[in-house]
N, C-alpha and C positions, 0 to 999 in steps of 0.2 A: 504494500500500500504506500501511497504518494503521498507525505505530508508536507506542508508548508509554514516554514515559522517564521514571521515577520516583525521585524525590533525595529523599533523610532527612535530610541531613546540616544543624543546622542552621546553621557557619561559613561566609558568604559567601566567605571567604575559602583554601575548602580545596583538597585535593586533588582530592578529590569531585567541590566543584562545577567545577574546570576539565574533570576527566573529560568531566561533565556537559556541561557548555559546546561541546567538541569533541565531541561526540556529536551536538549535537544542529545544530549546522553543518554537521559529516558529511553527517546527515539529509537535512537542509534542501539541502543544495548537490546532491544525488541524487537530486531531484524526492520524497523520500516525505512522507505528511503525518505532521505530527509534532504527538503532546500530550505536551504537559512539567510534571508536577505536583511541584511543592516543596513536601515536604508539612507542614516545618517553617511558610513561608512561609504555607501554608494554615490553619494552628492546627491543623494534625490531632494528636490525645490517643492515645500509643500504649497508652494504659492502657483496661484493659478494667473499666468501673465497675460495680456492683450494681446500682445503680439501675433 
């Protein structure tokens, strides 16, 4: 099965990302495949521009 785990958040250091972290070991230790997008880490722009 195909999961997907998606983090905003962008302190390396947070709550978040340990959620995240455990999650995705979880995952991983239960045979699923797992995509994990940081989307801070990605440059993703939450802003919706005119252009």
């Amino acid at each position: 099965m195909n999961v997907s785990v998606i983090l905003g958040y962008p302190y390396e250091k947070s709550f978040n990302r340990a959620i995240a972290n455990k999650v995705l070991d979880t995952l991983n230790a239960n045979g699923y495949d797992v995509y994990f997008h940081d989307l801070h880490g990605e440059g993703f722009d939450p802003l919706l521009r005119g252009e």
